[in-house]
N, CA, C and O atoms as a Tripos MOL2 file, in Angstrom:
@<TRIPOS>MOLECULE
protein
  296   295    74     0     0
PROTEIN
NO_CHARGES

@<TRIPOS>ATOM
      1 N           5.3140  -58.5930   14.5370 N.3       1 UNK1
      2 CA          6.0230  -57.3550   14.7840 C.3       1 UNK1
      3 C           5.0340  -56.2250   15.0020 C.2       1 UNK1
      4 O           5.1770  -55.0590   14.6350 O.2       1 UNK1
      5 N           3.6260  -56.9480   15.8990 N.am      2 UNK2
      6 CA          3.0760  -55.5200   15.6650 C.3       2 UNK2
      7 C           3.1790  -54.9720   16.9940 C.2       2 UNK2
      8 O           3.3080  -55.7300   17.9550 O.2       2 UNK2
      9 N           3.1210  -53.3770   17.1710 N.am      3 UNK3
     10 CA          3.4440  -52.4050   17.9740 C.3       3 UNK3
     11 C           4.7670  -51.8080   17.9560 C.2       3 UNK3
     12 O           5.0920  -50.7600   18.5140 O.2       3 UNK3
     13 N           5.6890  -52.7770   17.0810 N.am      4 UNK4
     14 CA          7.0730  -52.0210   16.7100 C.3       4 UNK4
     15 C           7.4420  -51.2100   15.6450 C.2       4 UNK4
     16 O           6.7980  -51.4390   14.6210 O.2       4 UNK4
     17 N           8.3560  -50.2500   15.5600 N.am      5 UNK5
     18 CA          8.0700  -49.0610   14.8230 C.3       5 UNK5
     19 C          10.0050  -49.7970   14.1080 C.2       5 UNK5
     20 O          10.9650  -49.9780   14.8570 O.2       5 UNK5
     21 N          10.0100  -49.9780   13.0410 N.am      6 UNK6
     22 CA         11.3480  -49.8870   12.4180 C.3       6 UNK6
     23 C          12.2140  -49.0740   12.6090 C.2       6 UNK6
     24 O          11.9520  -47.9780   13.1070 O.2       6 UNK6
     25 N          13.1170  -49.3400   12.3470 N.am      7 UNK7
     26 CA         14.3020  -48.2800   12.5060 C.3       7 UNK7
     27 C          14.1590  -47.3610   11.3130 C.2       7 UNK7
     28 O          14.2960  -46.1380   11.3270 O.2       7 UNK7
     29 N          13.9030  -48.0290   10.4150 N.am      8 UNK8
     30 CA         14.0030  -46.8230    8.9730 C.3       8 UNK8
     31 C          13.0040  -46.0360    9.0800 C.2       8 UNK8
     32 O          12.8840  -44.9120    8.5930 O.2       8 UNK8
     33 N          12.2740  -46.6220    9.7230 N.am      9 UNK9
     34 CA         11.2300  -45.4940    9.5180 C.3       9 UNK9
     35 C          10.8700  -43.9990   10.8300 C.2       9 UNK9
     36 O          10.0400  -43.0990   10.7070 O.2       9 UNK9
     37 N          11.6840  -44.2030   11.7900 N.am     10 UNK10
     38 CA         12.4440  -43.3810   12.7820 C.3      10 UNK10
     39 C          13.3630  -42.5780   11.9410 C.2      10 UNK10
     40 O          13.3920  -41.3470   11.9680 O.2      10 UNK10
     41 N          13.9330  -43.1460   11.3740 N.am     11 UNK11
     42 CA         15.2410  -42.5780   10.3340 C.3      11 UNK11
     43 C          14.6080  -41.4160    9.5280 C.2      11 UNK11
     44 O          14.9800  -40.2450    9.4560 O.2      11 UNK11
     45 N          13.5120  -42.0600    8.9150 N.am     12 UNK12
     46 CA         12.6870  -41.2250    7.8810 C.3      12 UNK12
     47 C          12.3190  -39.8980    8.3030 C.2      12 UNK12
     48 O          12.5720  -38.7990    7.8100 O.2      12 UNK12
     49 N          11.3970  -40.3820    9.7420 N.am     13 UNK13
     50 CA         10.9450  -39.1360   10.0640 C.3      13 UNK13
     51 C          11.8000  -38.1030   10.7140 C.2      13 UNK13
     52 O          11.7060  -36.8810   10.6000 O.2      13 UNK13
     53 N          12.8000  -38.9180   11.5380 N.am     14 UNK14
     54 CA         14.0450  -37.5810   11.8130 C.3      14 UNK14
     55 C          14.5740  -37.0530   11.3570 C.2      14 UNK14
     56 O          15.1140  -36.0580   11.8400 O.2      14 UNK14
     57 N          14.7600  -37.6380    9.5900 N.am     15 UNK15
     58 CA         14.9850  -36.6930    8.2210 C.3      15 UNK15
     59 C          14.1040  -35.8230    8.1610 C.2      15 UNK15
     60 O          14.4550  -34.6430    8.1480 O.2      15 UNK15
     61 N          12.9320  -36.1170    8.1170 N.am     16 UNK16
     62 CA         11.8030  -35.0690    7.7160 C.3      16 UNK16
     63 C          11.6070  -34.2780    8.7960 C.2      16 UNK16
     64 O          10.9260  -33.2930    8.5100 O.2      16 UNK16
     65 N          11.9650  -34.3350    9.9970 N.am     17 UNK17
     66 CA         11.8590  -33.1470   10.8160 C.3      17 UNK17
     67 C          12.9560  -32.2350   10.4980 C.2      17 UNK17
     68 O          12.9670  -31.0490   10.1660 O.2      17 UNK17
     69 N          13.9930  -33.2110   10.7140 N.am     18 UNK18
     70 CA         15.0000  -32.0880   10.1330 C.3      18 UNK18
     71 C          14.8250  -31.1450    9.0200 C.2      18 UNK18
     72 O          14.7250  -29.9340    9.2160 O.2      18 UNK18
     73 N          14.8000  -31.5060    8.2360 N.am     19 UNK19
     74 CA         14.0930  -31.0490    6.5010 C.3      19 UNK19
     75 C          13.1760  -29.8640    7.3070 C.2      19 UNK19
     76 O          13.3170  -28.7130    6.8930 O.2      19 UNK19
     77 N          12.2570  -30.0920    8.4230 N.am     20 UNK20
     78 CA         11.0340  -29.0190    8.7980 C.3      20 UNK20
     79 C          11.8590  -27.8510    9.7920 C.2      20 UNK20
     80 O          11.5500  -26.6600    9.7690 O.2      20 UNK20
     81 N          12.9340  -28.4010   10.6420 N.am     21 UNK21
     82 CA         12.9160  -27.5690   10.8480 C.3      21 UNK21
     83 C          14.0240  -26.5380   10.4320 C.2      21 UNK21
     84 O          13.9060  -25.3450   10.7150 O.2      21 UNK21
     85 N          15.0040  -26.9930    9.8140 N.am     22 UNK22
     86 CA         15.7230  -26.0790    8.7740 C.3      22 UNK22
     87 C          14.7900  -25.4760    7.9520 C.2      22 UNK22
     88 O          15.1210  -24.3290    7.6520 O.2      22 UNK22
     89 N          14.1600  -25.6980    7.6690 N.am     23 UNK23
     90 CA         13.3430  -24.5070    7.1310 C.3      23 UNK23
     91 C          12.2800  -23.9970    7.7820 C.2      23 UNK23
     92 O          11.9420  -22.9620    7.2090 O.2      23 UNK23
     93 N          11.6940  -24.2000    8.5730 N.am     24 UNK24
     94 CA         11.3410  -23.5130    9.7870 C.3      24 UNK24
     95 C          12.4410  -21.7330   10.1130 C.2      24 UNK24
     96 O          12.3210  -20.5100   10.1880 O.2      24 UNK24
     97 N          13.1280  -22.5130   10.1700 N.am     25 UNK25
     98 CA         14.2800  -21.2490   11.0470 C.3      25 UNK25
     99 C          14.6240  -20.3590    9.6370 C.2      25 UNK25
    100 O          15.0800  -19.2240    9.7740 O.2      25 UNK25
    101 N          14.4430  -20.7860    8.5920 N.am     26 UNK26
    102 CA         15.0450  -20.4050    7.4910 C.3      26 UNK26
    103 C          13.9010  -19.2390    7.3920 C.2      26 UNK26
    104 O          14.1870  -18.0640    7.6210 O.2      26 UNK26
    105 N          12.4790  -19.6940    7.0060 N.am     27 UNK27
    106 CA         11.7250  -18.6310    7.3760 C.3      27 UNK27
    107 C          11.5580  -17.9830    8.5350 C.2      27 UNK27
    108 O          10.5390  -17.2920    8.5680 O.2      27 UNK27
    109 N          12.1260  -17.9810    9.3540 N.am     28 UNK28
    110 CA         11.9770  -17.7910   10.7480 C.3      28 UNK28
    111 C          12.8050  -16.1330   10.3300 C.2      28 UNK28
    112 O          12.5020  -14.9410   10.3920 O.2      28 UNK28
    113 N          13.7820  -16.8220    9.9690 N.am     29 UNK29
    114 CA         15.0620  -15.3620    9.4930 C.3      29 UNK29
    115 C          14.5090  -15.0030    8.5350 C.2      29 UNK29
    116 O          13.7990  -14.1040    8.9850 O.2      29 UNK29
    117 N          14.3630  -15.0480    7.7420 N.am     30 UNK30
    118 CA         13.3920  -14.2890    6.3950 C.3      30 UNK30
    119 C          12.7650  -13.0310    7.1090 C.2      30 UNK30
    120 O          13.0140  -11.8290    7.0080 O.2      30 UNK30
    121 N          11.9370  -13.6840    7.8030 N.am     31 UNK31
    122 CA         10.7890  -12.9220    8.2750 C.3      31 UNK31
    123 C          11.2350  -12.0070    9.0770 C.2      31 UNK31
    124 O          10.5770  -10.9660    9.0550 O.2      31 UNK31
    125 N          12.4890  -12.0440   10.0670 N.am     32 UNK32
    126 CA         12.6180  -10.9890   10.7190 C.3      32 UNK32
    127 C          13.5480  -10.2830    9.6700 C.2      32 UNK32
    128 O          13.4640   -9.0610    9.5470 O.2      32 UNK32
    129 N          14.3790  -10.9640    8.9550 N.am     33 UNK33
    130 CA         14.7020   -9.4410    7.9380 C.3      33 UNK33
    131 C          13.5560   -8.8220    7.1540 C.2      33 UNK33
    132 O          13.7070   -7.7620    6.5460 O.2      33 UNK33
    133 N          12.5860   -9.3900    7.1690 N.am     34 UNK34
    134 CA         11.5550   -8.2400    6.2700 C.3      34 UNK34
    135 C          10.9840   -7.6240    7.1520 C.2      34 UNK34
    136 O          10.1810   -6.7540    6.8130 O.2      34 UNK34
    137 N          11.1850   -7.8450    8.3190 N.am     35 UNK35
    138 CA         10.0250   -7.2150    9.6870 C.3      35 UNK35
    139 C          10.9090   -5.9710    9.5670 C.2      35 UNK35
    140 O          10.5410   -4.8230    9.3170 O.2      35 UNK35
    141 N          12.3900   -6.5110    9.8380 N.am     36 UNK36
    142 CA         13.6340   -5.0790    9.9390 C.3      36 UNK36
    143 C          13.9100   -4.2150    8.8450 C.2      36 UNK36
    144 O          14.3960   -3.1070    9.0710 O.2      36 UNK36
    145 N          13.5800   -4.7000    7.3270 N.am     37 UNK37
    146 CA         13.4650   -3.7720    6.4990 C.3      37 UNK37
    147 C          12.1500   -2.7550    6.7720 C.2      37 UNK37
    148 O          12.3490   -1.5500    6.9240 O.2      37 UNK37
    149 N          10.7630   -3.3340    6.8270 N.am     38 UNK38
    150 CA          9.7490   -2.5190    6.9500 C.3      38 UNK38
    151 C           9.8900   -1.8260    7.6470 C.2      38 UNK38
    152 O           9.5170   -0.7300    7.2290 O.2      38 UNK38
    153 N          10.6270   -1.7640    9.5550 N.am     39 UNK39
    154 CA         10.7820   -0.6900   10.0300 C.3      39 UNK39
    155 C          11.9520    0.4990    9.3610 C.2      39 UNK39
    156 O          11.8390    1.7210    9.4570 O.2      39 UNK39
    157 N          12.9410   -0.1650    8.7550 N.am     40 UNK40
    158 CA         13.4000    1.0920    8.0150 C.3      40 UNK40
    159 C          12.7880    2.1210    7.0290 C.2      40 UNK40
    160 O          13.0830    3.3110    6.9230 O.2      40 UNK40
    161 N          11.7670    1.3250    6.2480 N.am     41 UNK41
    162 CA         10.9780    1.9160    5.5130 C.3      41 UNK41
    163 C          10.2460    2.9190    5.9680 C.2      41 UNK41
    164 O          10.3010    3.9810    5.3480 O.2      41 UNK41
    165 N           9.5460    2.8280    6.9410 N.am     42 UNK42
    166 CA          8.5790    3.5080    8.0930 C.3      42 UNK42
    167 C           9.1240    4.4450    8.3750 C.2      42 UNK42
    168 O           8.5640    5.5360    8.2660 O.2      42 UNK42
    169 N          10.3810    4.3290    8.8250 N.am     43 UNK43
    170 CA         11.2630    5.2380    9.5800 C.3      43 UNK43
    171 C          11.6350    6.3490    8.2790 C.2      43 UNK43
    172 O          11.7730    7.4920    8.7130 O.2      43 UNK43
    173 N          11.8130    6.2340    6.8440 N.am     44 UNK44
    174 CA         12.4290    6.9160    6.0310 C.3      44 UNK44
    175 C          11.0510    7.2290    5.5750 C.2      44 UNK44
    176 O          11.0710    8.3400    5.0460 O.2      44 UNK44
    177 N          10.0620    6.7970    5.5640 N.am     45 UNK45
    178 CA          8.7890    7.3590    4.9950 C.3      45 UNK45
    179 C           8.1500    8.5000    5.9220 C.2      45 UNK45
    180 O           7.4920    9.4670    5.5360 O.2      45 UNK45
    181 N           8.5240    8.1370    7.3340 N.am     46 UNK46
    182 CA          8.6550    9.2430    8.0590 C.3      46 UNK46
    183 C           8.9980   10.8340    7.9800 C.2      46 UNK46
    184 O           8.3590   11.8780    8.1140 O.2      46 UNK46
    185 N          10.4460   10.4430    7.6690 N.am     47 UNK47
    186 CA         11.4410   11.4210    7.3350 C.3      47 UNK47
    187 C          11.0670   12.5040    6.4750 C.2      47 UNK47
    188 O          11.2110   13.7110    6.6720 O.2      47 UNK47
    189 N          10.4490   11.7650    5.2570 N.am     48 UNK48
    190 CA          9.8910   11.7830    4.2350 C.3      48 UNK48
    191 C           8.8920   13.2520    3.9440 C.2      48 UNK48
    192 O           8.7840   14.3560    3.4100 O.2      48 UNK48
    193 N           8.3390   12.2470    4.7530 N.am     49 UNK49
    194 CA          6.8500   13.0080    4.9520 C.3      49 UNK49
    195 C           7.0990   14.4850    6.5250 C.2      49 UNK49
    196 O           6.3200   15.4140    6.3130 O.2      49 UNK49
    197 N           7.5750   14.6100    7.2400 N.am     50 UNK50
    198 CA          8.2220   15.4230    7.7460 C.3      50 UNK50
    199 C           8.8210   16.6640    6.7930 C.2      50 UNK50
    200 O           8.3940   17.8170    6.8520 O.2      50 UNK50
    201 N           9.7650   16.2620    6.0090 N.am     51 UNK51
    202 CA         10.1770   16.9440    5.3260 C.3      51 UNK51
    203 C           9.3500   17.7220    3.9710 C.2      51 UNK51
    204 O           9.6050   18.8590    3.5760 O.2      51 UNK51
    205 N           8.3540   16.8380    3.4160 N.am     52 UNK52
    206 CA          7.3810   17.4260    2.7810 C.3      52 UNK52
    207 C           6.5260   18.5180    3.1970 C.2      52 UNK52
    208 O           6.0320   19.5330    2.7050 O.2      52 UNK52
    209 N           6.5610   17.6600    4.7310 N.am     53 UNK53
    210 CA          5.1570   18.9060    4.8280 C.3      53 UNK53
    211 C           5.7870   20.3350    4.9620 C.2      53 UNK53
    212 O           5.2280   21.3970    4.6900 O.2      53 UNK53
    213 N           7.0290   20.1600    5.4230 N.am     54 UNK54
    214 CA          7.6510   21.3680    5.8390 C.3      54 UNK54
    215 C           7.8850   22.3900    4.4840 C.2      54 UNK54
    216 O           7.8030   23.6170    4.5410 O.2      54 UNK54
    217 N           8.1230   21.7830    3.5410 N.am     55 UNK55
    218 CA          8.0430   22.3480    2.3250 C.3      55 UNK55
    219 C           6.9300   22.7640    1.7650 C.2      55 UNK55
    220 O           6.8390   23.7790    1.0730 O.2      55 UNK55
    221 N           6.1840   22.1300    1.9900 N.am     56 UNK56
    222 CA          4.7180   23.0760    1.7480 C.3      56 UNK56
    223 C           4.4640   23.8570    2.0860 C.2      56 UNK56
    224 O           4.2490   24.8970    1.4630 O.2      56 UNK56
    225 N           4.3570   23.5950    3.6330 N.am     57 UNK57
    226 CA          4.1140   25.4450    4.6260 C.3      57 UNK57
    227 C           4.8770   26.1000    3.8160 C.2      57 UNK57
    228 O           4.3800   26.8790    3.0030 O.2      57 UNK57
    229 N           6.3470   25.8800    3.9060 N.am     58 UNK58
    230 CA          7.1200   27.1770    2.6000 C.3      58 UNK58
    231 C           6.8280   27.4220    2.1840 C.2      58 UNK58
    232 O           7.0260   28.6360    2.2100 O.2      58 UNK58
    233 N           5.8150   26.9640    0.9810 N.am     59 UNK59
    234 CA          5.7730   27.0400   -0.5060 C.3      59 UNK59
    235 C           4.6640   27.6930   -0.3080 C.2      59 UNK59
    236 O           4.6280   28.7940   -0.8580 O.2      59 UNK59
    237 N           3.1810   27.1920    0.6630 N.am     60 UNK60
    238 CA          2.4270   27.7900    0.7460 C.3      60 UNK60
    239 C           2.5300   29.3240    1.4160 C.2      60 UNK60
    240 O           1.9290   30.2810    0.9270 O.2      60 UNK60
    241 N           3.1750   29.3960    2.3180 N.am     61 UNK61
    242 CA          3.2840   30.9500    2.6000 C.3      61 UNK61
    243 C           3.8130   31.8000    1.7800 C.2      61 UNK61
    244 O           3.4560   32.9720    1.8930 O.2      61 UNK61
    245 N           4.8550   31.4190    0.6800 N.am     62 UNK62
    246 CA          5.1130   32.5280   -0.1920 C.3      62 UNK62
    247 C           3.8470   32.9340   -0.8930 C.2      62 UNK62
    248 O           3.5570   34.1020   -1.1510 O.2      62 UNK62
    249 N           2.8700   31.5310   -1.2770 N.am     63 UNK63
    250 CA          1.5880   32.1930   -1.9990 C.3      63 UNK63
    251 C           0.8560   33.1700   -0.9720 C.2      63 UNK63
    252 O           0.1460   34.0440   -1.4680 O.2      63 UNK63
    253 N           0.9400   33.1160    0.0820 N.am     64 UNK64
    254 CA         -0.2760   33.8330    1.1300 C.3      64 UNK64
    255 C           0.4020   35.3140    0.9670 C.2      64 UNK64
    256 O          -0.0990   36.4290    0.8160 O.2      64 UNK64
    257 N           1.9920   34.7740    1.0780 N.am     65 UNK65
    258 CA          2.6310   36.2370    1.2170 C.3      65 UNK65
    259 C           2.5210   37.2990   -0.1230 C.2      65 UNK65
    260 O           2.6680   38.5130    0.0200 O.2      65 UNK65
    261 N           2.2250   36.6310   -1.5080 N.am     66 UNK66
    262 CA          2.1610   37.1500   -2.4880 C.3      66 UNK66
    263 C           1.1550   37.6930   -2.6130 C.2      66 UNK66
    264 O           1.0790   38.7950   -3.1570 O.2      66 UNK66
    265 N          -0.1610   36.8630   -2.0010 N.am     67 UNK67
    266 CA         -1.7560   37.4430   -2.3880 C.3      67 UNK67
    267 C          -1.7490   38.5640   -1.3050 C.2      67 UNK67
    268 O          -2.0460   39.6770   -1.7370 O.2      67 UNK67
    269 N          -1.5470   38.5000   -0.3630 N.am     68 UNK68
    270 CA         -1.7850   39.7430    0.4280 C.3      68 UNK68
    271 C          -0.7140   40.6930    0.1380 C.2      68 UNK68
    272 O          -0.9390   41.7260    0.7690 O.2      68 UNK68
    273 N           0.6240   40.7990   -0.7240 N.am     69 UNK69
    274 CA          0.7170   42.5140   -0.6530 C.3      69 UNK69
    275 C           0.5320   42.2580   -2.2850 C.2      69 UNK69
    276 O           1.5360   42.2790   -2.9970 O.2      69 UNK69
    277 N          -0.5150   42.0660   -2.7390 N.am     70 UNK70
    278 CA         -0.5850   42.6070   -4.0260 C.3      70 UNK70
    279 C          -1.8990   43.4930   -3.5510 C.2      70 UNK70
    280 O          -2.9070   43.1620   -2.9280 O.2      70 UNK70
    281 N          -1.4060   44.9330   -4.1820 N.am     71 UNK71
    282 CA         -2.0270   46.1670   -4.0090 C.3      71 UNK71
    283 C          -3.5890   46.3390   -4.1700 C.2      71 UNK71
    284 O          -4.4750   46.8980   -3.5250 O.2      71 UNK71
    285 N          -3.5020   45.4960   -5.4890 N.am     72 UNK72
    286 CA         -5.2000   45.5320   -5.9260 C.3      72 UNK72
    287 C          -6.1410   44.8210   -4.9490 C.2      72 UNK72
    288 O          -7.2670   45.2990   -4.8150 O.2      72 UNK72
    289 N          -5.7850   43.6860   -4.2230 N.am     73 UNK73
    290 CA         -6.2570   43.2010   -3.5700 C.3      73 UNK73
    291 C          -6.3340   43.9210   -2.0850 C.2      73 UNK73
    292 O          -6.8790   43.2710   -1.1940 O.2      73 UNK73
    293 N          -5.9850   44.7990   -1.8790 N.am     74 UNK74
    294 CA         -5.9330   45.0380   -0.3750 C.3      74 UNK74
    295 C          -7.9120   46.2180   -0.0310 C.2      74 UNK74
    296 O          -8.2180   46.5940    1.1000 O.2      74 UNK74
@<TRIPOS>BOND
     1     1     2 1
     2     2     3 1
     3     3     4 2
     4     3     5 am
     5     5     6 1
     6     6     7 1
     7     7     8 2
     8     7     9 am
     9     9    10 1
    10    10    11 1
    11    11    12 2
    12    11    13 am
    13    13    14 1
    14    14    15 1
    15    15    16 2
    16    15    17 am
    17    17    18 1
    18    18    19 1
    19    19    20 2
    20    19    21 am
    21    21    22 1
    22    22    23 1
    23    23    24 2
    24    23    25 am
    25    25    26 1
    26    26    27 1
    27    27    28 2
    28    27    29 am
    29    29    30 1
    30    30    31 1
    31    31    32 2
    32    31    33 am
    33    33    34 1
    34    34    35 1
    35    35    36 2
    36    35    37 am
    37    37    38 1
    38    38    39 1
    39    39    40 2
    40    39    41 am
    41    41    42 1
    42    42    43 1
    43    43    44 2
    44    43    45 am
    45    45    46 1
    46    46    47 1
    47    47    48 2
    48    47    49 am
    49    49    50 1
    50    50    51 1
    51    51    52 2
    52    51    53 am
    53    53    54 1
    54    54    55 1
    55    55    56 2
    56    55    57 am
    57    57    58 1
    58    58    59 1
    59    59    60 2
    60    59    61 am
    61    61    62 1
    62    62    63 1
    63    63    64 2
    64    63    65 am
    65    65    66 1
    66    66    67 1
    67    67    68 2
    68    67    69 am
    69    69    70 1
    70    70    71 1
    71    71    72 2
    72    71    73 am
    73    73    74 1
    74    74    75 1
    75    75    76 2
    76    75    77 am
    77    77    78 1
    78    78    79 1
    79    79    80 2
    80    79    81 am
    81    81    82 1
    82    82    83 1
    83    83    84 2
    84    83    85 am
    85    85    86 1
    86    86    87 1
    87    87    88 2
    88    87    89 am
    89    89    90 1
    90    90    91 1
    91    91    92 2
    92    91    93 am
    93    93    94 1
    94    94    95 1
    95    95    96 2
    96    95    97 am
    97    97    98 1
    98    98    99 1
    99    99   100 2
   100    99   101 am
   101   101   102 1
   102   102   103 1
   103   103   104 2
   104   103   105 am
   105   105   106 1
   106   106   107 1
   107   107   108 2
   108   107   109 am
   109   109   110 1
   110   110   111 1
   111   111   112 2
   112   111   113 am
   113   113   114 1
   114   114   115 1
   115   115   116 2
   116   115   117 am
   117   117   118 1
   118   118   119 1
   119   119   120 2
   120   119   121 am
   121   121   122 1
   122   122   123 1
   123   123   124 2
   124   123   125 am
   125   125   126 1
   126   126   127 1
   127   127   128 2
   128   127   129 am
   129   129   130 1
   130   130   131 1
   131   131   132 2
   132   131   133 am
   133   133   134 1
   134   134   135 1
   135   135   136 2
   136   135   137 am
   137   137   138 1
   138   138   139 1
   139   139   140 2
   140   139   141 am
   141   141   142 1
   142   142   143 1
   143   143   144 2
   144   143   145 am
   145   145   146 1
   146   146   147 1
   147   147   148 2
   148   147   149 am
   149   149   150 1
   150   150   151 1
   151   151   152 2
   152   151   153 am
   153   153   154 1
   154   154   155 1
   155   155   156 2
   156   155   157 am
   157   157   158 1
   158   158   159 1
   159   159   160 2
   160   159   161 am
   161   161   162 1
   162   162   163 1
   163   163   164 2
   164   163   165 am
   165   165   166 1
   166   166   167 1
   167   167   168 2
   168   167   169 am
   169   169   170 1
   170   170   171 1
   171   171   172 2
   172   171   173 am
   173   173   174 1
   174   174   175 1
   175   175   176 2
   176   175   177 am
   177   177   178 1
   178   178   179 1
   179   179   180 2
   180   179   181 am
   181   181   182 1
   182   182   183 1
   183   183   184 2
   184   183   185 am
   185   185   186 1
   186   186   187 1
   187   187   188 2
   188   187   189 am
   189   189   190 1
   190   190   191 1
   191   191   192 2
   192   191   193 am
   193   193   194 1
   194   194   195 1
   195   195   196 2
   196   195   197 am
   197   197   198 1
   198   198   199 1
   199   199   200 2
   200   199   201 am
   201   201   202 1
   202   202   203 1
   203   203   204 2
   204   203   205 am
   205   205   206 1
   206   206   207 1
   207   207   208 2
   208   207   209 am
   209   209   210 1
   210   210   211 1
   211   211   212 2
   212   211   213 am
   213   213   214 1
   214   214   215 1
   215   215   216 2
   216   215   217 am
   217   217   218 1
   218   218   219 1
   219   219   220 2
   220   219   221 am
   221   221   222 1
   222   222   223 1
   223   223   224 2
   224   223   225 am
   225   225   226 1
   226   226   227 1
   227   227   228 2
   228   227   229 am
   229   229   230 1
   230   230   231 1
   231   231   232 2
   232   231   233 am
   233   233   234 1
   234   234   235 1
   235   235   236 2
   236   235   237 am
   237   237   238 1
   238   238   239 1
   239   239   240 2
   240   239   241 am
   241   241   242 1
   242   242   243 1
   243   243   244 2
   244   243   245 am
   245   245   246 1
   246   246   247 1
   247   247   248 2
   248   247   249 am
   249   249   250 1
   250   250   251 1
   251   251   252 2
   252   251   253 am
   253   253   254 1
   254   254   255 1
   255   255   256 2
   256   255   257 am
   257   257   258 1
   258   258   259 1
   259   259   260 2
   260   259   261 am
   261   261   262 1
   262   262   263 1
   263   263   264 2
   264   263   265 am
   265   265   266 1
   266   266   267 1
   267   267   268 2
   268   267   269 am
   269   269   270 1
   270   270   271 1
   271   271   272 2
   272   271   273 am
   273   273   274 1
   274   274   275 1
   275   275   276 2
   276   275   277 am
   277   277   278 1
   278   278   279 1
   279   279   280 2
   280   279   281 am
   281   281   282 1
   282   282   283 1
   283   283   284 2
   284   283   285 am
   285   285   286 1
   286   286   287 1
   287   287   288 2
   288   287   289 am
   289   289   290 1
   290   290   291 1
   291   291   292 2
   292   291   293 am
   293   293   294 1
   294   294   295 1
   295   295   296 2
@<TRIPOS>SUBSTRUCTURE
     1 UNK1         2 RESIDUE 1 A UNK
     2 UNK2         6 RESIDUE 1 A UNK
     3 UNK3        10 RESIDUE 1 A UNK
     4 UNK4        14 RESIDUE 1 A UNK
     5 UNK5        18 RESIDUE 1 A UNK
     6 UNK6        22 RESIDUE 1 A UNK
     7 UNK7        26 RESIDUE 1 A UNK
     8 UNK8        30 RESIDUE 1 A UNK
     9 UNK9        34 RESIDUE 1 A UNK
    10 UNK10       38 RESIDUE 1 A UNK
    11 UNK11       42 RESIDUE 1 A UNK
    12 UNK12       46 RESIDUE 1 A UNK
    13 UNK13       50 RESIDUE 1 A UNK
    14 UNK14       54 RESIDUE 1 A UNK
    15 UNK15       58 RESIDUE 1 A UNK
    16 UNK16       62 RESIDUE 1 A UNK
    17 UNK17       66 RESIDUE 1 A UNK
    18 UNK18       70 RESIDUE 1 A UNK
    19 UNK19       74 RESIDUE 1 A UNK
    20 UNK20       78 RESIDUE 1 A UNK
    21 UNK21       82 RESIDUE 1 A UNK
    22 UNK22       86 RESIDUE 1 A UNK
    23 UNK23       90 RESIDUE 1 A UNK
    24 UNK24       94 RESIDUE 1 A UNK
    25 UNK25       98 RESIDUE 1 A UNK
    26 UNK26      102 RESIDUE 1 A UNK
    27 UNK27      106 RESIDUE 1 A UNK
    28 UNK28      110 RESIDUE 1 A UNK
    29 UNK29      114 RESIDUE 1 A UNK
    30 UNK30      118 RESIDUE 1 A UNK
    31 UNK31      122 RESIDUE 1 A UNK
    32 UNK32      126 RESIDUE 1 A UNK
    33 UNK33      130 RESIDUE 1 A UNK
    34 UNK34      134 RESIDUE 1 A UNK
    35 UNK35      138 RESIDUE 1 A UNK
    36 UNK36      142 RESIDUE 1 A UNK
    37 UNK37      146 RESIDUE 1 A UNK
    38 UNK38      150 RESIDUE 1 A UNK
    39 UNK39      154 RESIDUE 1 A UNK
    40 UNK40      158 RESIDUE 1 A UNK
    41 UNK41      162 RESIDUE 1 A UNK
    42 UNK42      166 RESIDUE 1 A UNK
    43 UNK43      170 RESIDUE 1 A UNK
    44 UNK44      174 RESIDUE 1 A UNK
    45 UNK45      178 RESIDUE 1 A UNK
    46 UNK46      182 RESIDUE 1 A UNK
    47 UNK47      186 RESIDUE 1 A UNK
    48 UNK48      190 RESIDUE 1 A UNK
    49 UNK49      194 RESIDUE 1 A UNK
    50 UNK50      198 RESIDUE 1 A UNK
    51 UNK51      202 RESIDUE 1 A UNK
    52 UNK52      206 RESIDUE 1 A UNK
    53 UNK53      210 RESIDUE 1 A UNK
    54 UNK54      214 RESIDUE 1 A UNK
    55 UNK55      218 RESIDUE 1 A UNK
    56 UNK56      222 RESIDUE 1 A UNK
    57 UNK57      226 RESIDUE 1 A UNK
    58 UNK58      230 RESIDUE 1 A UNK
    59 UNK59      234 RESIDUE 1 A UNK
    60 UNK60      238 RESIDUE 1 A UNK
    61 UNK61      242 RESIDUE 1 A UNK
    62 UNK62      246 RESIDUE 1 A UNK
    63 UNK63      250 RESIDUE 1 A UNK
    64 UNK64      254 RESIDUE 1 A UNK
    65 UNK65      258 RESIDUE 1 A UNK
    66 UNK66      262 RESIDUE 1 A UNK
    67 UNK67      266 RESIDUE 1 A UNK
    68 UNK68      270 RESIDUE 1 A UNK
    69 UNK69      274 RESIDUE 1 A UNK
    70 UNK70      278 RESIDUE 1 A UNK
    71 UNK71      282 RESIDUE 1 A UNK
    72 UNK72      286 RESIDUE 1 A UNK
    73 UNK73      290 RESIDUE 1 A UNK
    74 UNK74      294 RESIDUE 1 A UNK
């Protein structure tokens, strides 16, 4: 029987591909939901940071605005 390949053992391995590639695809999807969370993240860390800075300039110009009309200082 040599050069012949059994049936069970065809069997075997078309189990085990299967087995590979269900999980193949399984991480396959994983991965693009974490790809699609990280861009939300990005996107709100964005936001984020947009909005911070803008609050600073605020915050910082009331100090600029305070040091320059205080009298003693002029």
């Amino acid at each position: 029987m040599e050069g012949k390949v059994a049936g069970s053992d065809t069997g075997t391995l078309n189990d085990r591909l299967t087995t590979n590639e269900s999980l193949t695809q399984f991480n396959n999807d994983s991965l693009k939901e974490v790809y699609g969370n990280i861009d939300k993240l990005d996107a709100e860390m964005k936001r984020t940071e947009e909005k911070l800075s803008a609050w600073v300039e605020r915050e910082l110009s009331k100090v600029f605005n305070i040091i320059n009309d205080n009298p003693l200082g002029n």
